[in-house]
Legacy VTK file of the C-alpha trace (Angstrom):
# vtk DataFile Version 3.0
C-alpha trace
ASCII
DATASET POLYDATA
POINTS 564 float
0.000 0.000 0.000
2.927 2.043 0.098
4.261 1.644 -3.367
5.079 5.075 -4.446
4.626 5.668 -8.652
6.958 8.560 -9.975
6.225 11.098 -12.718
9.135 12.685 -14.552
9.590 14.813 -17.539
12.407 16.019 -20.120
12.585 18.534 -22.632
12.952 17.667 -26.176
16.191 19.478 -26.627
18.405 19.110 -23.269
20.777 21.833 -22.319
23.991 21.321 -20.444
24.489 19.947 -17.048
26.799 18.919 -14.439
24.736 17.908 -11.599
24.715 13.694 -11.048
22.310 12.216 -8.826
22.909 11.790 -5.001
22.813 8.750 -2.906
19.571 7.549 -1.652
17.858 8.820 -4.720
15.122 6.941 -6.342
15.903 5.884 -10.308
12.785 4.618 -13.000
13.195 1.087 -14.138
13.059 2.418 -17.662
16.175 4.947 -18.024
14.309 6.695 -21.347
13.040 10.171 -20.223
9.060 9.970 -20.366
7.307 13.142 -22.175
4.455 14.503 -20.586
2.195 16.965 -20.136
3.213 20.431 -18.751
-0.338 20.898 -15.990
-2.910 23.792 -17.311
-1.592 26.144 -14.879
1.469 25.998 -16.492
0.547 26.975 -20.315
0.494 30.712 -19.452
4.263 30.777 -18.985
6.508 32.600 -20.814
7.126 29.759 -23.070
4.003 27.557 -22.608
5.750 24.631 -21.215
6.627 23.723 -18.013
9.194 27.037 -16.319
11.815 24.770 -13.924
15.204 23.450 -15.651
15.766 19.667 -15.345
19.047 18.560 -14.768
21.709 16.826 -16.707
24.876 14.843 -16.830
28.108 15.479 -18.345
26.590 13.103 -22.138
23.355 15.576 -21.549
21.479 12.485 -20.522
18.407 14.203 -18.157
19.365 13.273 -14.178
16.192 13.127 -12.669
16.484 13.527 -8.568
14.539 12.418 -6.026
15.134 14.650 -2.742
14.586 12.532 0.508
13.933 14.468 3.779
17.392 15.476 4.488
18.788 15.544 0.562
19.699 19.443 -0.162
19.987 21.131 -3.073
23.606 20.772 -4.295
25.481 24.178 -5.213
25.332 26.026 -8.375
22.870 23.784 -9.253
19.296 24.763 -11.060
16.024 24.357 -9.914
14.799 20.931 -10.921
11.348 20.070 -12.372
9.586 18.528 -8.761
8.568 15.205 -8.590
4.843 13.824 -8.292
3.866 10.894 -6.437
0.775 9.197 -7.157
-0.335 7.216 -4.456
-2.792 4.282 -5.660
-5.160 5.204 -2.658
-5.273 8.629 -4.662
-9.316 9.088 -4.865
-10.717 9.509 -8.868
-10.795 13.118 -8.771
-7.243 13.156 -7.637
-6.527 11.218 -10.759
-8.605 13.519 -12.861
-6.857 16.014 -12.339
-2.979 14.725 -13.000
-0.749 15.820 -15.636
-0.580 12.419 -16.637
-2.951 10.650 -19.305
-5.995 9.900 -17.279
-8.856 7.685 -18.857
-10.764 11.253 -18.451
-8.211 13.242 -20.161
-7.238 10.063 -22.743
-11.052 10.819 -23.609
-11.432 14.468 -24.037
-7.929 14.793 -26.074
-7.264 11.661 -27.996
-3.438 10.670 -27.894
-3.109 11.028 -31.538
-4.371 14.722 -32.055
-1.987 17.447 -33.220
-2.994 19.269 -29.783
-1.821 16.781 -27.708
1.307 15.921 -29.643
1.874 19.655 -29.253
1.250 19.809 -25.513
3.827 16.842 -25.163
6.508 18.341 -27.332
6.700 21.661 -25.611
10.396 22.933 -25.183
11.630 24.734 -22.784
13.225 28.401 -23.453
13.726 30.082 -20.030
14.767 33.341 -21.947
11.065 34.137 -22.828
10.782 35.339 -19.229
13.558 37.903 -18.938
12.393 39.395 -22.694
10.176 42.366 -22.914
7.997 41.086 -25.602
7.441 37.809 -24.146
8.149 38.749 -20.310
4.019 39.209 -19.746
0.961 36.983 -21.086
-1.707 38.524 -19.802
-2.690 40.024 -23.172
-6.311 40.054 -24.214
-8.181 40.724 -27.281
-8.773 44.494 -26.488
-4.911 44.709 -26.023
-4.155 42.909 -29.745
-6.483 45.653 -30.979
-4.956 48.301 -29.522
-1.378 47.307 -30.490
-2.734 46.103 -34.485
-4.533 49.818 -34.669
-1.561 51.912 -33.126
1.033 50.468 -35.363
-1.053 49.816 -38.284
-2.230 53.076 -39.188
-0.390 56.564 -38.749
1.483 59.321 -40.408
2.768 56.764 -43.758
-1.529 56.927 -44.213
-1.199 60.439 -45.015
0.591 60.019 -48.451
-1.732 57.650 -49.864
-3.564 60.552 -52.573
-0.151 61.100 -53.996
-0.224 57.255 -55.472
-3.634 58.491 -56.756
-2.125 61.409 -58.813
-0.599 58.389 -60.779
-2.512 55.532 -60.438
-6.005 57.821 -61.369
-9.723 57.497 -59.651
-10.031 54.156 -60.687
-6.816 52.187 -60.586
-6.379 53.881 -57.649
-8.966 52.432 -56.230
-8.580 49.005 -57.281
-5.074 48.569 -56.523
-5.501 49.946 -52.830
-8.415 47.303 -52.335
-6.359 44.836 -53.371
-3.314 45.406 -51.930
-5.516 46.055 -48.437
-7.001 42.542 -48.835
-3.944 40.435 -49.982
-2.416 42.029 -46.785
-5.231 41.278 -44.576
-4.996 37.509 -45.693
-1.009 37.489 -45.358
-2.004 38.497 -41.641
-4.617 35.773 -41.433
-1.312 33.480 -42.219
0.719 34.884 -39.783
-1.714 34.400 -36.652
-2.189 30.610 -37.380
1.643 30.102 -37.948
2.037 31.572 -34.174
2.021 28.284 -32.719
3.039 25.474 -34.242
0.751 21.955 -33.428
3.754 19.492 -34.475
6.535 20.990 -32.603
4.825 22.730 -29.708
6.611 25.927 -30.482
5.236 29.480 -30.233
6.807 31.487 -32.808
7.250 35.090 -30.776
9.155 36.924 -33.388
8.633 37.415 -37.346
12.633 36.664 -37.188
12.083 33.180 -35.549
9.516 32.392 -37.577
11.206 32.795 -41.141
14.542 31.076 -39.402
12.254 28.135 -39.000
10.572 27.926 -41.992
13.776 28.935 -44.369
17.040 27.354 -41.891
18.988 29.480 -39.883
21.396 31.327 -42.225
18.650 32.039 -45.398
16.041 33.109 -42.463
18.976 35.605 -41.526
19.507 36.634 -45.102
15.966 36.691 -45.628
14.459 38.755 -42.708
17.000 40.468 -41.176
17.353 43.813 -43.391
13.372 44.275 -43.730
12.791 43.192 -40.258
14.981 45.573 -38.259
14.668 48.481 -41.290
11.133 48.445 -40.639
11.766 48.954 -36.536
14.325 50.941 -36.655
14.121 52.839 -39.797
10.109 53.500 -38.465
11.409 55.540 -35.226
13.642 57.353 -37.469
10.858 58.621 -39.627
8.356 58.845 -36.441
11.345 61.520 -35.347
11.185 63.681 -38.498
8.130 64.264 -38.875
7.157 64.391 -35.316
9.927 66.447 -34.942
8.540 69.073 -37.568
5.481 68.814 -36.212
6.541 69.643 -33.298
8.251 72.731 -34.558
4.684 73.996 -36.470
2.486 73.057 -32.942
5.416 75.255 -30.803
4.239 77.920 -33.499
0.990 77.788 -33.709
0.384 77.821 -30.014
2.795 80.443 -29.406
1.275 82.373 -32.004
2.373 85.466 -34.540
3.404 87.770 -32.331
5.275 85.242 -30.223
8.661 86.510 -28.620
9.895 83.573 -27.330
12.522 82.303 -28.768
12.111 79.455 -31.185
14.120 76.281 -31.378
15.867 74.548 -34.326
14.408 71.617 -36.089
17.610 69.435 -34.604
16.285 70.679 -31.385
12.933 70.146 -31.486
14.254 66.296 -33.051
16.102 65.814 -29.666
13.130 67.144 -27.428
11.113 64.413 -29.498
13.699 61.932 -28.934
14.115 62.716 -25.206
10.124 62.314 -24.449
10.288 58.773 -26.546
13.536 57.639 -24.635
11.832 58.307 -21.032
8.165 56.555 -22.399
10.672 53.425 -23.462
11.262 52.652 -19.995
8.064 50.627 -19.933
9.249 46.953 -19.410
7.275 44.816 -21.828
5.067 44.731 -24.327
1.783 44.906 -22.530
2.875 47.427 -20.496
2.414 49.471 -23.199
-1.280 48.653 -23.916
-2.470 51.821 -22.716
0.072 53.574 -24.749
-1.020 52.012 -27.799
-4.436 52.402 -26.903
-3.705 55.914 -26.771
-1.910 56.221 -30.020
-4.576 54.516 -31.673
-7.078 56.940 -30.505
-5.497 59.811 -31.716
-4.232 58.449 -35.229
-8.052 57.608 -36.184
-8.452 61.504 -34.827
-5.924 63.449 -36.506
-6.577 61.690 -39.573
-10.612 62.093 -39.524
-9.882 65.499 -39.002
-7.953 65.723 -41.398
-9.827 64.520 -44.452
-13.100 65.651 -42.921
-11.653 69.370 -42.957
-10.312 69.015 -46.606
-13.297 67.925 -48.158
-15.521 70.600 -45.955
-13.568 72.710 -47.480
-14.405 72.128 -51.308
-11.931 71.199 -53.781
-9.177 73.789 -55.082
-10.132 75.961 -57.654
-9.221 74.412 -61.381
-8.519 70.833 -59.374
-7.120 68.347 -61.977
-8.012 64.429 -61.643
-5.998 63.393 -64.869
-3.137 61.022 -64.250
-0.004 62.506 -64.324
2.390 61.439 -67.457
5.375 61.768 -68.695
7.290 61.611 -71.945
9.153 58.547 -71.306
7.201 55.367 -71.431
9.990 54.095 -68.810
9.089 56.592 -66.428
5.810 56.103 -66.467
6.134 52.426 -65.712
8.170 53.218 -63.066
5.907 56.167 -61.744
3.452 53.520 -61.145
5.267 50.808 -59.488
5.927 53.742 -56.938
2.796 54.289 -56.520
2.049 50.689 -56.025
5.307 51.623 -53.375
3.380 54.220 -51.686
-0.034 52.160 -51.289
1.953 48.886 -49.950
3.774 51.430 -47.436
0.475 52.474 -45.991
0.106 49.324 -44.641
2.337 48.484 -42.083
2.768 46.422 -38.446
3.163 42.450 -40.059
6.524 42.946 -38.194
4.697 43.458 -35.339
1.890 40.743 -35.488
3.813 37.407 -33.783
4.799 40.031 -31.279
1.548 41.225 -30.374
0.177 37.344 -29.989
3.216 36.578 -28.279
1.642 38.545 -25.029
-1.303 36.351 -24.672
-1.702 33.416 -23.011
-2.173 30.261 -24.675
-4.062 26.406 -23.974
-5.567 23.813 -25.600
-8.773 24.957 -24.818
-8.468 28.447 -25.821
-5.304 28.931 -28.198
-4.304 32.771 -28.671
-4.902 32.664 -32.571
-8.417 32.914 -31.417
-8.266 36.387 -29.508
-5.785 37.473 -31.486
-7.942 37.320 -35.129
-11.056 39.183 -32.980
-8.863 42.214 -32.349
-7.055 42.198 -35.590
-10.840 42.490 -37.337
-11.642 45.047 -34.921
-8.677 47.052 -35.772
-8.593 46.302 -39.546
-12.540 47.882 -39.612
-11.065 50.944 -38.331
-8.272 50.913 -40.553
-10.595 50.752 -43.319
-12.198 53.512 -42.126
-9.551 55.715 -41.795
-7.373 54.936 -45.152
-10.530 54.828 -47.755
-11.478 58.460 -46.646
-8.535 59.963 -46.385
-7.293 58.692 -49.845
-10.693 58.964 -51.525
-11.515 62.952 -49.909
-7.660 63.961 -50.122
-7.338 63.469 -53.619
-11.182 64.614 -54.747
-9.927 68.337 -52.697
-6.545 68.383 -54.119
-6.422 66.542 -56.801
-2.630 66.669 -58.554
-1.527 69.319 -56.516
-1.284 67.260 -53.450
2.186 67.475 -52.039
4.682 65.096 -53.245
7.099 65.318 -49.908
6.602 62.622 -46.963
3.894 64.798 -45.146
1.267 64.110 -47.427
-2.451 65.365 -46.224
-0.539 67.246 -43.405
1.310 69.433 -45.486
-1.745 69.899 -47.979
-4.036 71.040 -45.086
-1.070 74.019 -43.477
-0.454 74.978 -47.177
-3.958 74.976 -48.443
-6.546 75.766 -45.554
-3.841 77.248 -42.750
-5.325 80.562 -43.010
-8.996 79.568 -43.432
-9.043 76.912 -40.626
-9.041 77.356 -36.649
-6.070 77.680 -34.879
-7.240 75.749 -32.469
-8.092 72.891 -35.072
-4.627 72.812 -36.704
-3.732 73.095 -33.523
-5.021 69.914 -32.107
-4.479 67.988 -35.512
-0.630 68.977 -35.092
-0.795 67.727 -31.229
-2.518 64.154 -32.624
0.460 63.904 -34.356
2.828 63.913 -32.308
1.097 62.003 -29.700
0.509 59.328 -32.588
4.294 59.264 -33.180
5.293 59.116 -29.526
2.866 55.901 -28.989
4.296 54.589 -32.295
7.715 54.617 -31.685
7.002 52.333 -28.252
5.429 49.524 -30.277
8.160 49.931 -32.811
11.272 49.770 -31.070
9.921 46.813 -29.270
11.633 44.519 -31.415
15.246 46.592 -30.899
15.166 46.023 -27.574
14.184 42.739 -27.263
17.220 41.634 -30.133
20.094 43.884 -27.618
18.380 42.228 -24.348
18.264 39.022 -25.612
22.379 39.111 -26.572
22.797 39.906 -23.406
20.790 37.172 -21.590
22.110 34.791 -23.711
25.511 35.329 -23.111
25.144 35.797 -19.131
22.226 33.472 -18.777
20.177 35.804 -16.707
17.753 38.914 -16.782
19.179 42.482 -17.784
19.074 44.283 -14.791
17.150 47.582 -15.025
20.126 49.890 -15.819
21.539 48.283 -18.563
17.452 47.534 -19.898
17.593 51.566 -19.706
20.881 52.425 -21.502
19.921 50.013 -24.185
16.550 51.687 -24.655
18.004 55.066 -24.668
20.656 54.152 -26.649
18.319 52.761 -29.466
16.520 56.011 -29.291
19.691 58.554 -29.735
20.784 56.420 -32.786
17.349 56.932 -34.357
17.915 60.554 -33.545
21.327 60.717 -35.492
20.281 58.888 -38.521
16.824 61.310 -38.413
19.518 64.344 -38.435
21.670 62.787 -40.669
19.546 61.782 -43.498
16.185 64.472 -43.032
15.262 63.223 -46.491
14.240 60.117 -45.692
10.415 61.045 -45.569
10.701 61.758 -49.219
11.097 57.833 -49.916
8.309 56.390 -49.248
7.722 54.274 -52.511
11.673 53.029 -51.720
10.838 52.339 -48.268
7.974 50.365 -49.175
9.164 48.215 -52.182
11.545 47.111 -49.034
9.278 46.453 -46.654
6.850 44.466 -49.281
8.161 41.057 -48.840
7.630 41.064 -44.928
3.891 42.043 -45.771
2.658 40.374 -48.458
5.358 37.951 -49.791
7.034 35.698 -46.743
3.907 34.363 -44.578
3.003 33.007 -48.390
6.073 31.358 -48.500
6.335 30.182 -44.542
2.750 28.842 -45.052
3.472 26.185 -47.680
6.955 25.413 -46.053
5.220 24.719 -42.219
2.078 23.770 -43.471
2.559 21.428 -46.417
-0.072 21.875 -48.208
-1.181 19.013 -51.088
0.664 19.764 -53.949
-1.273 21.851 -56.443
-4.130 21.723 -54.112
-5.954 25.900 -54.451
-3.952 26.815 -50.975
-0.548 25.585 -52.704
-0.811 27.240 -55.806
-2.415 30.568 -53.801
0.724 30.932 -51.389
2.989 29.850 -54.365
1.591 32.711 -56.584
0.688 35.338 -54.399
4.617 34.643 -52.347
6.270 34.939 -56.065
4.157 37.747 -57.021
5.106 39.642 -54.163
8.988 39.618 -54.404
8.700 40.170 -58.244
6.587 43.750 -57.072
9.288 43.787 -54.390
11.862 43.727 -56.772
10.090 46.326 -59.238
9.579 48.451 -56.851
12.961 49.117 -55.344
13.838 49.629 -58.556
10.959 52.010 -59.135
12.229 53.680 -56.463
15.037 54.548 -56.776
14.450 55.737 -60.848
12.045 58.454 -59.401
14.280 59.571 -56.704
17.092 60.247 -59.392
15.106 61.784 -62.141
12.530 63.760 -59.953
15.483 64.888 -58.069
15.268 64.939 -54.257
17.717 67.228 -52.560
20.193 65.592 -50.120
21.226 68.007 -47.015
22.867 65.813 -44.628
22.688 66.825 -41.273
20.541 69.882 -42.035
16.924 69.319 -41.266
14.500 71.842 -42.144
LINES 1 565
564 0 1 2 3 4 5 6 7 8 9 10 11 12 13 14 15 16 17 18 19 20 21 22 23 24 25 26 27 28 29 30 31 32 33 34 35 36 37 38 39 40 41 42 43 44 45 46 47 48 49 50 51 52 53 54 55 56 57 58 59 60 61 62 63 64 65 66 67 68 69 70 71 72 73 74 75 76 77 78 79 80 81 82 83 84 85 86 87 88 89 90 91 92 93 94 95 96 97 98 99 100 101 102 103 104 105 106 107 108 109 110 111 112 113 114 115 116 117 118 119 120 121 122 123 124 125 126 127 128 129 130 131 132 133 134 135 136 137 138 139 140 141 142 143 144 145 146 147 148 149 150 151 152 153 154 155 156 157 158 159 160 161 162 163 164 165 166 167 168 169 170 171 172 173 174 175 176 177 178 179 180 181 182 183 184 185 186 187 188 189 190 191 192 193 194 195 196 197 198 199 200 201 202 203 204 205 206 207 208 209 210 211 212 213 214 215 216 217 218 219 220 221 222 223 224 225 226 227 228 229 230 231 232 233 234 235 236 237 238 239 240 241 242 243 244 245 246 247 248 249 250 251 252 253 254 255 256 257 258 259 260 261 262 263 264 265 266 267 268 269 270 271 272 273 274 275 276 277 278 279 280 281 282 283 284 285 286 287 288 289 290 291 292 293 294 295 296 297 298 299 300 301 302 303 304 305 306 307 308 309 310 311 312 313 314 315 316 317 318 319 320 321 322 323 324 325 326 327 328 329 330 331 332 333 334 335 336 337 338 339 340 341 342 343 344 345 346 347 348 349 350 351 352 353 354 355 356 357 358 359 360 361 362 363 364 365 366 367 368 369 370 371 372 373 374 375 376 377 378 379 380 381 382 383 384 385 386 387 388 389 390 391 392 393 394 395 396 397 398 399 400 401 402 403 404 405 406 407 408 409 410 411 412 413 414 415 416 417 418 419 420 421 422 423 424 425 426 427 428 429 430 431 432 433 434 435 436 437 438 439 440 441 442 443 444 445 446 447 448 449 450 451 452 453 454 455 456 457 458 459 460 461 462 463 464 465 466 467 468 469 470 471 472 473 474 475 476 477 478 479 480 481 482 483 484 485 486 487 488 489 490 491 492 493 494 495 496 497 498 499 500 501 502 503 504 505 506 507 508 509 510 511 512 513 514 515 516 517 518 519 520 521 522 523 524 525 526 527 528 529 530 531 532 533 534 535 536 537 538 539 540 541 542 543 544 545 546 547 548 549 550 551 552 553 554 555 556 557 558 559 560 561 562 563
């Protein structure tokens, strides 16, 4: 009656040990490692498996210890995963409610289901904890939509009428609905490829992800550029124009006869800089939610009030709607691939989206794919509702006369209706803005400081503490600010800046999808992925090259290190 049973565990991939077991201890009869199932309570952590390290010997074979009453804890050693014992008095509930396969639990997961095979291949990755964007799963629905809307719409909306000054009313149209749904199904892709049901594995970073699905070093060449570019080279824009903005809200407030003295655009840069640096210090990703929700809030208001006060306003006098063309049948091709540019860099944040889900808990019974898809739709509905206005109403009131530079609507509504519009409105619009940005830049240099922390905890095999976690934030920020002074200009390539960015959005989750999820060969999701995936670098490609042709023959005028 006193026969004990024990339960032990190893991870699928073992890490190093040195620890050996201790007299008195208690071994299995069968020396194989048993997988089994991490307990419910345990599929919120960090990495949804079970948190404690097991131990192991000097060939990495798993030591499994049994501690009698006086056995200690040897020094230097981990913290091993404890040991259950089952006693066969145990009453049925006690049973129903083990980690191991119950008759109850045999029945309401059968052994053979991906789920299952998922929830027994778990691996550990004690990292996850000490990371900011996977350090807290508390995340929610509301939170996903806060995050999705805050870095999927903001000031790269406000250039989407220039593509329509090429593209025309119609193709316009057309190519901006398509482009909006083939993106909206690439991030369909992207939320079911979170978690993986044959190798347990939540992928918690785009970068992971395509290192999985294309090996190690063609993930690297892959994602790498387009993945930190669209982090890092995002804050840098979020400081120019913010930064301007800044400059033109100092003004307006102060007003005309103003005698305070004004700062310089590098200034009002650093003052940007400064506020973003201090609003960094947020530890993780969810700590952010209200940040987000905040930028969120105020994107969807600068930019209704933007389009709302340009088409109250009535179209220019002598407004043209004919496509611009040129003389060269070259440039013209390439005059709409930028456009094309310009549409696919309004949509932005598929960087962002195994980040986001990477916050939210996850179990069999309620996976996060399934909160996670009810605040993308939320968000996307908004995002609708924000770009489809503002490109349709900017380009009915300004036609071809809408300015070419980076700010887009915002420059059109100062140069057009600054004199004939409220103070108090422009204002407002300009303090959206920059509220917009500051939120933005959180979300986005998420992924910066998660790569710098995560060298570092790999390397010492524990936490950053919070000092260096601040200097790394801070010093991600101040780099920003010297590329932002160094190249001002940047705003002015936004067709470049999103031929680059295009595989990310609509080309890789095509290509990740047919790689984790085999499809049947030249089944309708196979050829789909195949041809939407090869269409998507070819426009990548074009692009780029696009690009750059209208940057060199529309001339764009390069003052390093002098912003104005």
């Amino acid at each position: 009656m006193n026969e004990m049973k024990e339960i032990y565990s190893a991870p699928l991939t073992p890490r190093s040990g040195t620890i050996t077991p201790r007299s008195g201890t208690m071994t299995p009869p069968n020396p194989r490692p048993v997988p089994t199932t991490a307990p419910s309570s345990q599929y919120h952590s960090p990495s949804l498996s079970r948190s404690p390290l097991l131990s192991f010997n000097e060939n990495g074979e798993p030591v499994n210890v049994v501690k009698g009453p006086t056995s200690k804890t040897p020094k230097g050693s981990r913290s091993r995963t404890p040991v259950q014992f089952i006693s066969p008095l145990a009453s049925p509930l006690r049973r129903a409610i083990t980690p191991i396969a119950s008759p109850l639990r045999r029945a309401i997961t059968p052994i053979a289901s991906p789920i299952r095979k998922a929830l027994n291949m778990t691996k550990l990755d004690p990292q996850d904890a000490w990371l900011p964007i996977t350090e807290s799963r508390n995340g929610n629905a509301f939170y996903a939509a806060f995050h999705t809307l805050c870095s999927g719409i903001g000031i790269q909306a406000l250039v989407l009428p220039v593509a329509f000054t090429i593209l025309g009313w119609t193709w316009g149209i057309i190519c901006l609905t398509l482009i909006f749904a083939w993106q909206l199904y690439t991030l369909y892709l992207l939320v079911q490829l979170h978690e993986s049901t044959e190798t347990g594995l939540r992928y918690s970073r785009y970068f992971s992800l395509c290192m999985a699905a294309f090996g190690e070093k063609a993930g690297k060449l892959l994602a790498m550029f387009p993945y930190m570019y669209l982090s890092a080279g995002t804050c840098t824009l979020l400081i120019s124009i913010a930064g301007s903005t800044c400059k033109i809200f100092f003004q307006i407030a102060c007003g005309q006869e103003c005698t305070a003295k004004h700062l310089t655009l590098t200034e009002w840069y650093l003052v940007f800089t400064c506020a973003a640096v201090i609003l960094s210090q947020l530890p993780n990703m969810n700590s952010i939610a209200g940040v987000s929700l905040v930028g969120a809030v105020t994107a969807v208001a600068y930019i209704t009030i933007i389009w709302v006060i340009s088409v109250a306003k009535h179209s220019l006098p002598a407004v043209s709607y004919e496509p611009i063309r040129y003389s060269s049948d070259v440039k013209n091709v390439f005059s709409v691939l930028n456009a094309l540019g310009i549409i696919a860099f309004a949509f932005r944040g598929h960087n962002l989206v195994l980040e986001i889900q990477a916050t939210m808990p996850s179990s069999e019974k309620h996976p996060s794919r399934v909160p996670m898809w009810k605040g993308t739709q939320a968000a996307y509905v908004l995002i609708a509702m924000c770009l489809y206005p503002l490109a349709i109403g900017g380009y009915w009131a300004y036609g071809n006369s809408i300015p070419q530079d980076g700010g887009g609507m915002l420059t059109a509504l100062y140069q057009f209706h600054g004199r004939d519009t409220s103070q108090f409105v422009l204002g407002l619009t300009s303090f959206f803005v920059i509220i917009n940005a500051l939120s933005s830049f959180q979300i986005y240099g998420m992924p910066m400081f998660d790569d710098l922390e995560s060298k570092y905890t790999m390397r010492k095999k524990r936490p950053c503490p919070w000092w260096l976690r601040a200097l790394f934030r801070a010093l991600c920020g101040f780099i920003c600010f010297f590329f932002a002074v160094a190249f001002p200009f940047i705003a002015s390539f936004a067709g470049l800046i999103g031929g680059i960015a295009l595989p990310i959005t609509l080309a890789y989750p095509c290509f990740i999808w047919v790689v984790m999820k085999k499809p049947k060969v030249y089944s309708p999701m196979w050829c789909l992925n195949w041809g939407l995936g090869i269409l998507g670098m070819i426009l990548s490609g074009l692009m780029i090259a696009a690009g750059i042709y209208v940057v060199i023959a529309n001339g764009v005028e390069f003052h390093f290190f002098k912003p104005h």
